[in-house]
Structures are given as structure tokens and as C-alpha cells.
C-alpha positions as CSV (number, residue, x, y, z in Angstrom):
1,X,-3.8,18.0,24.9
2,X,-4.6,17.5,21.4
3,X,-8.4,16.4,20.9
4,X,-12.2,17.2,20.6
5,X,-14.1,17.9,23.8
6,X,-17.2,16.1,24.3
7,X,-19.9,15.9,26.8
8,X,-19.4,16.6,30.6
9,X,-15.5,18.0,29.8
10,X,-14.5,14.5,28.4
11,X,-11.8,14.6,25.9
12,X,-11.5,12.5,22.9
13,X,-6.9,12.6,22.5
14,X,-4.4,10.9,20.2
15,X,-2.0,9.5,22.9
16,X,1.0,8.0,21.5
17,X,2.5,4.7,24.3
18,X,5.8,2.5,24.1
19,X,4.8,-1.4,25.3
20,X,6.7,-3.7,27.0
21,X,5.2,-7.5,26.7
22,X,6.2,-10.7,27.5
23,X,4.2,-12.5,24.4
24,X,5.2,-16.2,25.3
25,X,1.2,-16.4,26.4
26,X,-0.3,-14.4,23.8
27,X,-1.5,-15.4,19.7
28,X,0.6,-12.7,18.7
29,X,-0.1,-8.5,18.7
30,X,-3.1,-8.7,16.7
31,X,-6.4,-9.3,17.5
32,X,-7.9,-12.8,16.6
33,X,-11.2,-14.7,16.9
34,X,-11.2,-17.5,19.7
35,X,-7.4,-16.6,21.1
36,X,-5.8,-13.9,23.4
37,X,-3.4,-11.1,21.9
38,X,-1.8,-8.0,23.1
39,X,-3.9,-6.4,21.3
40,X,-7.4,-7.3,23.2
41,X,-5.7,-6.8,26.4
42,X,-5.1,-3.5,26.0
43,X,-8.2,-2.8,24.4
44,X,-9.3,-4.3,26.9
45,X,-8.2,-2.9,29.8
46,X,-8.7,0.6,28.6
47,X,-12.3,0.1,27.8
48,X,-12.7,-0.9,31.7
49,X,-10.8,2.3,32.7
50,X,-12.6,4.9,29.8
51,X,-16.1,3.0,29.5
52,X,-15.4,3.9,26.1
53,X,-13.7,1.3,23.2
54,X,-10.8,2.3,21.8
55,X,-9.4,1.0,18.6
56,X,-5.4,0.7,18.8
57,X,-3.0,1.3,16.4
58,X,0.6,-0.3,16.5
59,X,3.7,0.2,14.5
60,X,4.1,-3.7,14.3
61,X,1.8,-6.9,14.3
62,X,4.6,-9.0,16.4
63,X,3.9,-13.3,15.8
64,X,2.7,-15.5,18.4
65,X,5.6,-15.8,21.2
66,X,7.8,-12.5,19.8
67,X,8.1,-10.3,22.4
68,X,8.5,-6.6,22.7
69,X,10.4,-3.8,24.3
70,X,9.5,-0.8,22.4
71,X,6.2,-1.7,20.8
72,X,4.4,1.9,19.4
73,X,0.7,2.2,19.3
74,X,-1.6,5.2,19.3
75,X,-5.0,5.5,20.1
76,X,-7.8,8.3,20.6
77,X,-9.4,7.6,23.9
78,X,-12.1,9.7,25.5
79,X,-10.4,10.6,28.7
80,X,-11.3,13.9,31.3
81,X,-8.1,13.5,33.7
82,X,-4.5,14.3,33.3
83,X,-2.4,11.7,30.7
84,X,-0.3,10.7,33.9
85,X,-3.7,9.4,35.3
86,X,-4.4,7.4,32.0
87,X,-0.8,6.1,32.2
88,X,-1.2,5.3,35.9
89,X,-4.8,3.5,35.7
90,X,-4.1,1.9,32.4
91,X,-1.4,-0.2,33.4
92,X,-3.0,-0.8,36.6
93,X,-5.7,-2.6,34.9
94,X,-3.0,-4.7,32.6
95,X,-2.1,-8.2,33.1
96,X,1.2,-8.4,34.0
97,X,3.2,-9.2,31.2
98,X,1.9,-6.4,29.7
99,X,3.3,-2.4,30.7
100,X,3.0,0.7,29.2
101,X,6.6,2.2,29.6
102,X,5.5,6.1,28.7
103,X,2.5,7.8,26.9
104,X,2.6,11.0,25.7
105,X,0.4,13.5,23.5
106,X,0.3,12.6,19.6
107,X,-0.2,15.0,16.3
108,X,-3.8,14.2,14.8
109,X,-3.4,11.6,12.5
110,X,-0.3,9.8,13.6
111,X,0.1,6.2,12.7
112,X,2.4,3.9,14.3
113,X,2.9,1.7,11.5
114,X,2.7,4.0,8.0
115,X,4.9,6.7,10.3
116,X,7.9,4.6,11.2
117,X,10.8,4.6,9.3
118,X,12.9,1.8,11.0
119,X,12.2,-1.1,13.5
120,X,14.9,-2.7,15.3
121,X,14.4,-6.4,16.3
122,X,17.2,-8.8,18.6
123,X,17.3,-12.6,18.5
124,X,19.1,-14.1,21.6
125,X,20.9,-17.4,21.9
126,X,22.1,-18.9,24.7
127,X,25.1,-21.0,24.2
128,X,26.2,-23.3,27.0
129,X,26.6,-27.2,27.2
130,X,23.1,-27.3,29.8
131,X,19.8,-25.3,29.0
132,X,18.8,-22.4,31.4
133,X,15.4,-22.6,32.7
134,X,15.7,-19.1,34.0
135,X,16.4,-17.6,30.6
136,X,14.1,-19.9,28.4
137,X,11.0,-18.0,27.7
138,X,13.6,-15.2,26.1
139,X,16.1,-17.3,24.4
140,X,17.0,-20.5,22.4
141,X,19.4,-22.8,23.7
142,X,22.3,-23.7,21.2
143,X,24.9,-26.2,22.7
144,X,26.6,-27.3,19.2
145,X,29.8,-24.9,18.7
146,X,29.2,-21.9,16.1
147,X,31.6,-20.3,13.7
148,X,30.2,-16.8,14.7
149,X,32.5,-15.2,12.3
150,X,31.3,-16.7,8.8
151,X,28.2,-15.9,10.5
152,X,28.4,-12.3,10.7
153,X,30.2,-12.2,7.1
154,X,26.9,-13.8,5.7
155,X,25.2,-11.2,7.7
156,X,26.4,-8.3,6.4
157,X,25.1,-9.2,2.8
158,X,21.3,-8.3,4.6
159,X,22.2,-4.7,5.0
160,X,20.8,-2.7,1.6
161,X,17.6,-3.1,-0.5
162,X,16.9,-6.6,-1.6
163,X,13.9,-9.0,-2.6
164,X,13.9,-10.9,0.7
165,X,11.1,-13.4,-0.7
166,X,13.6,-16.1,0.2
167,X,12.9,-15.4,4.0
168,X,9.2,-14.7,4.1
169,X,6.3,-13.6,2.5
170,X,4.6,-9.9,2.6
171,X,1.9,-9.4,5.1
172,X,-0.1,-7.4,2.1
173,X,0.6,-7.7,-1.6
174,X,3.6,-9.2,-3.5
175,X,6.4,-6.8,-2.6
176,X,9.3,-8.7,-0.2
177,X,11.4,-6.0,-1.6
178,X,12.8,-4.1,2.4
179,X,15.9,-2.2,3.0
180,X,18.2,-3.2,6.1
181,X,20.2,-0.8,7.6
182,X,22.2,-2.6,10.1
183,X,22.6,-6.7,10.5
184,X,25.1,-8.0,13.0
185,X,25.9,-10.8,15.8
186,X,27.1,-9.6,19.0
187,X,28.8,-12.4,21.2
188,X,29.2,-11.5,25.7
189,X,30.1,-14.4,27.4
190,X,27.3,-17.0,26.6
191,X,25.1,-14.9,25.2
192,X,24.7,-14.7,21.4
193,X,22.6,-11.9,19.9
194,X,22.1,-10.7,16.2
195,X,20.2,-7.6,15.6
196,X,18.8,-5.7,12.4
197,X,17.9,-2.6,11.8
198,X,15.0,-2.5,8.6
199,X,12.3,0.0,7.4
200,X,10.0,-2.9,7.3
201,X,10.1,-6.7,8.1
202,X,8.5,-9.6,6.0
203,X,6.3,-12.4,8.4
204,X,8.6,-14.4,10.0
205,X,11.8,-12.9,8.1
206,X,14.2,-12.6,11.5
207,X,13.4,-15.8,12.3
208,X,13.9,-17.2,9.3
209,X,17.3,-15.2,8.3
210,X,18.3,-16.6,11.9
211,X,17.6,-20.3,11.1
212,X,19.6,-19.6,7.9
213,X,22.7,-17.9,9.4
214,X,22.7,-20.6,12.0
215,X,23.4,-23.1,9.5
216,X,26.3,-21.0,8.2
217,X,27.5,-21.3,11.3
218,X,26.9,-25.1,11.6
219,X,29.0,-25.3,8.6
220,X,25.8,-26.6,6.7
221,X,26.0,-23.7,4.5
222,X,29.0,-21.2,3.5
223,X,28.6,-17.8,3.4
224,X,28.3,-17.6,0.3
225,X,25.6,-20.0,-0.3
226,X,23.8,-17.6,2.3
227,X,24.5,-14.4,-0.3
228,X,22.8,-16.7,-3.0
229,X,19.8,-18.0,-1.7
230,X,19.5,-14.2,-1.0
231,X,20.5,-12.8,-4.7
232,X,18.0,-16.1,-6.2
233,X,15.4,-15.4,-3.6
234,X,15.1,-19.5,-2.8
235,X,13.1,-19.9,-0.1
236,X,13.7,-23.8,-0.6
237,X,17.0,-23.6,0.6
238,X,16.4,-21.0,3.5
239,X,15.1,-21.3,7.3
240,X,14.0,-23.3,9.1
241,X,12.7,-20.1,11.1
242,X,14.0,-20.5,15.1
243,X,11.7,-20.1,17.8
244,X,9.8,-17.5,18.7
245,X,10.8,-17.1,22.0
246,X,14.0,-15.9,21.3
247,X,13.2,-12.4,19.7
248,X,12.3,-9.1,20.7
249,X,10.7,-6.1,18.8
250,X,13.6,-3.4,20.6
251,X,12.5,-0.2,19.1
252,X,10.6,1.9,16.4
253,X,12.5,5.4,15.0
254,X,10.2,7.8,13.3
255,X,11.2,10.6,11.7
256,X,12.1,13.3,14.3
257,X,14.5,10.1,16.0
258,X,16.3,9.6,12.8
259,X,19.7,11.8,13.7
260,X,20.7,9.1,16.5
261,X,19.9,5.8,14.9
262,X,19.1,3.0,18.0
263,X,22.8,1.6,18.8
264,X,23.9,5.6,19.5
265,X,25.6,6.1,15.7
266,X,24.9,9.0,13.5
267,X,22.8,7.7,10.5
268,X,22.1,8.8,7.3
269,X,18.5,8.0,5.7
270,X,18.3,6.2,2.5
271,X,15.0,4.9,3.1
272,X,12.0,5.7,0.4
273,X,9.5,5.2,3.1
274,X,8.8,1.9,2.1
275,X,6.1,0.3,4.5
């Protein structure tokens, strides 16, 4: 294990974890005053199981209602057992819409969020005459009729490096300027799903790009008007962002990932590590 020892063997170790989380309950990833997020309940929870805090670091700060099924965060707590036993006991102490899928040793100095070099997030629609109450909390219900394939040609004006100030706003500074990598809709039966592939996300962008391309496929907008309130970056004419519910942060790729990209393709990175 990488780390310092301290007293009575302990052992202070960067630990790199993938999260799973249901966030329909939770104020988002980050920690707020006066409201739950993931956040606190894993600092939580491995506070009670250490006696120790532990800060945690996370690749990204996921909105109120997003969920996750790769979440990366890193931490340094000071921990005497084996890292299965701190896998074990951590998620035993977890709420459960909340699970650690695998932890695993991390180089000194590793950062979630400055080290990634893509994020993959999935909005999911379900399209059917009658809502699902089954499939609710992880999708939005669409019953108008879509013209999926305008859709996906507006979509495919995402992928390379754009000002996307039209679709959100920078969670530091002034720069909305991202690179997308991969932008598509994927249709199975009554399931409608759009993914994108970026190096770094704007707050609220997916939702927002996916209130947009919806209206493209309402016939509200063509595709090209989508291309232009890209190119002009007016955010007057974009959105309105969907619900939260319906998205999922899928995966992180750092460097030593980047040969595979996530859908199983060889990739080629044209990134300039912007984060």
C-alpha cells in the first residue's frame, strides 16, 4: 500500500473507489450546509469506520437528482487492515443508495477530477403512451412521437471543441469552451437514450443540450437552428434543461484507459487536458 505509517501500525493510503448512487434523495455530490449529499454520506460513513475524517475527492460534482454509475473519488484514510476490509466495512456503513463498486491503491497525489480526461454521461427516456412507475426515478417519460433521426443529425454537431455557453455556464471562471468526443441517441424498444462522451461538462449542459434536441425532435426546432444556437452560443433560444432524474454519470477514463474508449472503440486523444 502506498502511504505513511503512523501510530500503533495505522496507515494513512490514497485509495482510489468507483460509486454507484441513486441521487434522487440527495442535494447533489457535493457537500452543502443544511442539506444531504453524496458527499457527507460517505464522509460520513468512513469517519464511523476509521474514527478518523477523511476529505473526498471526486472526478465530478453530479446536480441534485443525477445519478451515477461510475463516480471516481480518492481519499487518504488512516486505515491498519487490508483494503478489502475498508471496501467491506465501508459499504457496510452506507445508506443504501449508495455502494462502493471497487477500491483500489492510488499513486500519491492522484486527483479524480484534474486526472480525468473524459466523462461519459446517458440521459434515458421512456417513450410509451402510459408513464412507468417502476422506471420513474431513472427516466423521463415522453409520450408525444419524436423524429429521432433529425435528432441525432443535430447531435452530431456537439462532437469537437466548441463555446458551449449556450447550454450552461462554467462551474469556475468564464471558459464554456469543452471538447465532445462522442454525442449520439440510441433507440431499443421504448427506451430512448443519448450519450456524450466530453473532457469536461458545463453545470447543467446534458440536460440542457437534451431539452434542446428534444425540441428538434418535436419539430419546434430544425436541425439546423440546433447547429446555430450552438455556433452563436444563444442561450435564449436553448433548453429548457429535462429533469434530473433521467441522467447518469456512466464512467470516468483517465489516461492509462484511454486505448479502449467506454463504448469498446479504439480512440484517438485530441484532448488538451482541458478541465
Amino acid at each position: 500500500m502506498i502511504g505513511s505509517t503512523g501510530v500503533d501500525g495505522e496507515r494513512a493510503v490514497w485509495v482510489k473507489a468507483v460509486v454507484t448512487y441513486d441521487g434522487t434523495e440527495y442535494s447533489g455530490f457535493q457537500r452543502q450546509a443544511n442539506v444531504t449529499s453524496i458527499q457527507e454520506e460517505l464522509e460520513r460513513s468512513l469517519e464511523k469506520l476509521t474514527g478518523t475524517f477523511t476529505r473526498i475527492l471526486a472526478a465530478g460534482r453530479t446536480d441534485a437528482g443525477v445519478h451515477a454509475a461510475g463516480q471516481v473519488i480518492a481519499c487518504k484514510p488512516v486505515w491498519r487492515h487490508s483494503l478489502t476490509d475498508l471496501h467491506r466495512g465501508w459499504n457496510a456503513l452506507l445508506p443504501e443508495q449508495i455502494a462502493i463498486l471497487n477500491l483500489e491503491p492510488a499513486a500519491q497525489g492522484f486527483h479524480p477530477r484534474f486526472d480525468a480526461r473524459r466523462r461519459w454521461y446517458r440521459y434515458t427516456i421512456y417513450r410509451a403512451p402510459v408513464r412507468n412507475p417502476l422506471v420513474n426515478r431513472y427516466s423521463l417519460h415522453i409520450a408525444r412521437p419524436l423524429a429521432v433521426a433529425t435528432m441525432q443529425t443535430a447531435a452530431q454537431q456537439l462532437v469537437g471543441v466548441h463555446d458551449f455557453y449556450a447550454f450552461g455556464s462554467p462551474p469556475q471562471g468564464e471558459n464554456a469552451v469543452r471538447e465532445v468526443f462522442r454525442a449520439g441517441w440510441k433507440e431499443d424498444g421504448c427506451w430512448l437514450t443519448f450519450d456524450i462522451v466530453a473532457n469536461a461538462f458545463l453545470y447543467r449542459m446534458v440536460r440542457m443540450v437534451v431539452g434542446t434536441l428534444l425540441r428538434v425532435g418535436y419539430g419546434a426546432l430544425s436541425s439546423e437552428d440546433f447547429g446555430e444556437i450552438l455556433r452563436t452560443q444563444d442561450r435564449r433560444r436553448a433548453g429548457p434543461a429535462v429533469a434530473a432524474k433521467g441522467l447518469t454519470l456512466k464512467a470516468v477514463t483517465y489516461e492509462q484507459n484511454l486505448a479502449v474508449n467506454e463504448f469498446g472503440g479504439a480512440v484517438v486523444d485530441h484532448s488538451n487536458d482541458d478541465r
